[in-house]
C-alpha positions in Angstrom: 5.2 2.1 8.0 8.2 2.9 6.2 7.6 3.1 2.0 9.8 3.8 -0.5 8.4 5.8 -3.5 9.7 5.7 -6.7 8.4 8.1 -9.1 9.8 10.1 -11.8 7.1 13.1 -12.3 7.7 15.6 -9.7 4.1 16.9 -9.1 3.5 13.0 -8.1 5.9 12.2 -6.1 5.7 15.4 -3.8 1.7 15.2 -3.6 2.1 11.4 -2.6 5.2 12.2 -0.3 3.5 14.7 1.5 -0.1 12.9 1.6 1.9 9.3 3.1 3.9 11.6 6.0 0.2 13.3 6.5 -1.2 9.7 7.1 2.0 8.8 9.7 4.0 6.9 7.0 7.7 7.4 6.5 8.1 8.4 2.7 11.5 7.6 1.2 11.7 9.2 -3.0 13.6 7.8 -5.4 12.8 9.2 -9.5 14.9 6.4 -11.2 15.2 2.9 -11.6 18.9 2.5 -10.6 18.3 5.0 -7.7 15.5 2.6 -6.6 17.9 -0.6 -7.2 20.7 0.8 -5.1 18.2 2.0 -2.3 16.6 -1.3 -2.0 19.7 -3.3 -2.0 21.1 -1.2 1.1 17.9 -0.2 3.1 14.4 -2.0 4.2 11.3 -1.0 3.3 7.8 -2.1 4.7 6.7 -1.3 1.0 7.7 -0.3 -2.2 5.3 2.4 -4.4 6.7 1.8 -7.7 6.1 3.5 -11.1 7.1 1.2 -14.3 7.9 4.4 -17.0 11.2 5.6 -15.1 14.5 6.6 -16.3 17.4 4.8 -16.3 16.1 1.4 -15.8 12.3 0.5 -15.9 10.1 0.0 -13.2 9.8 -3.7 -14.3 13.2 -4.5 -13.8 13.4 -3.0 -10.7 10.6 -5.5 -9.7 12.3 -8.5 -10.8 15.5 -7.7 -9.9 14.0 -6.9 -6.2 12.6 -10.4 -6.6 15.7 -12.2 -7.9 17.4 -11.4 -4.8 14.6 -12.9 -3.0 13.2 -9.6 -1.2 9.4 -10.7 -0.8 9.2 -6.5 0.1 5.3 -5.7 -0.8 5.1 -3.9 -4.0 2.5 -1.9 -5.6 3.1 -0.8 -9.0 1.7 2.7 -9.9 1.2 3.7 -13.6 -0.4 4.7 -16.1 -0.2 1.3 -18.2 -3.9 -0.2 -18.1 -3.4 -2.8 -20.6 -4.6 -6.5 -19.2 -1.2 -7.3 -20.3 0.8 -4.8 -18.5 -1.6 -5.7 -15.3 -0.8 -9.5 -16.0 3.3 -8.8 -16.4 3.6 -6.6 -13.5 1.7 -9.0 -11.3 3.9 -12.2 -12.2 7.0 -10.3 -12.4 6.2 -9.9 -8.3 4.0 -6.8 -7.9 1.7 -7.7 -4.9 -0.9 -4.9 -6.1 -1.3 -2.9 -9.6 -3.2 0.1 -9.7 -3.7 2.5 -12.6 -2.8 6.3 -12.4 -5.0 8.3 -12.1 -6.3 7.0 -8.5 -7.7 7.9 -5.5 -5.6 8.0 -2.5 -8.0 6.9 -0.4 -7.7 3.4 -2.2 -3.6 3.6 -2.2 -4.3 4.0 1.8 -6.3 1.2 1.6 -4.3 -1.1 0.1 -1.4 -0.2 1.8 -3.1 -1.4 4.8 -3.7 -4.6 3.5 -0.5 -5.2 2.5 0.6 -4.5 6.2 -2.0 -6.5 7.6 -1.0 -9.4 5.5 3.0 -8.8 5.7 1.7 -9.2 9.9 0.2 -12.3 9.4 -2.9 -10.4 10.0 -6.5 -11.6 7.6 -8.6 -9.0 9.4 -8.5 -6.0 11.1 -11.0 -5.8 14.1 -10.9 -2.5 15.7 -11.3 -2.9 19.8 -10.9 -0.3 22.5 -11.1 -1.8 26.2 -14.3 -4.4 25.8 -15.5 -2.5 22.8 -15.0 -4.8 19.5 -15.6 -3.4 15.9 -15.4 -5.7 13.2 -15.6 -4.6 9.8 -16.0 -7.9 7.6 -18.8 -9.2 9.2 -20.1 -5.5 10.6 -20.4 -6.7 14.3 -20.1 -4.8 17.3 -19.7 -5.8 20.8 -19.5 -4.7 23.7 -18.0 -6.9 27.1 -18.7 -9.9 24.9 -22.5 -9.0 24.2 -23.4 -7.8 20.6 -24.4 -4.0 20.4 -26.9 -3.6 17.2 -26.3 0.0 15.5 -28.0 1.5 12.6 -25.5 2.0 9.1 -25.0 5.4 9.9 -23.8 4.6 13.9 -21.7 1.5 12.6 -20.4 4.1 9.9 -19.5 6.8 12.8 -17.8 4.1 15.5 -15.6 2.8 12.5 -14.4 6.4 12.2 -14.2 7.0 15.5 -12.2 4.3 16.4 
C-alpha cells in the first residue's frame, strides 16, 4: 500500500513514516498543503493521511480540492480538532475516516485496512491458508470444509498466526 502523509510536526511525521514502512507500506511526506496539492495532482496514492492545521493551505482544502477533481483517493484526516463540527466538516468535505490526535497506531493500521479492503471491493477479510479458513466477523474456523471449534485464546492465537 502506497500512502501519502501529510503532516507538518516533524516528530509526527517521522514516527508515522517509519511505523507505516515497519508495517510494509510505502510512506510518501509531504508538511504543507500546496506540497500535498501538487503531489496528489501528479502521483497516485492508495491513501492519503492527512492533517487539517498545515501551512500554506489547510488540510480542508486540500480535501476538497482532491475531491473537486474527482479523485475518490481514501482519505483519513488526522488532527487534533475533536469538535462534532470539525468531525461533521471533514467527513462531508470527502474524508473517508476522521480520527483525533492523539491515537493509537494500532487503530490507524486498522483502518487503513479497511479502507483497502473496501477500495478492493472487499466487505470482509477471511484469512485462509490451504483448506484452513479463519473468519473474523463471524469467529469461524474451518478446516477442509468442516468447522474446527477453538477456545478464545486458540481463535485469538490462529488470527495472529495467520
Amino acid at each position: 500500500m502506497r500512502v501519502l502523509l501529510v503532516e507538518d510536526d516533524t516528530m509526527i511525521g517521522e514516527s508515522l513514516r517509519e511505523a507505516l514502512r515497519r508495517h510494509g507500506m510505502a510512506a510518501d511526506w509531504v508538511r504543507d498543503g500546496r506540497a500535498a496539492d501538487a503531489v496528489l495532482t501528479s502521483e497516485r496514492f492508495d491513501a492519503v493521511l492527512l492533517d487539517l492545521g498545515l501551512p500554506q493551505r489547510d488540510g480542508l482544502e486540500v480535501l476538497a480540492a482532491l475531491r473537486a477533481r474527482g479523485d475518490a483517493t481514501p482519505v483519513i484526516v488526522l488532527t487534533a480538532r475533536d469538535a462534532l463540527g470539525d468531525k461533521v466538516r471533514g467527513l462531508d468535505t470527502g474524508a473517508d475516516d476522521y480520527l483525533v490526535k492523539p491515537f493509537e497506531l494500532d487503530e490507524l493500521l486498522a483502518r487503513l485496512r479497511a479502507l483497502e479492503r473496501r477500495s478492493a471491493g472487499r466487505a470482509r477479510t477471511v484469512l485462509e491458508v490451504g483448506d484452513l479458513r479463519l473468519d473474523p466477523a463471524t469467529r469461524e474456523v474451518s478446516r477442509g470444509g468442516r468447522p474446527v471449534l477453538l477456545s478464545a485464546r486458540e481463535f485469538a492465537l490462529l488470527q495472529v498466526l495467520l
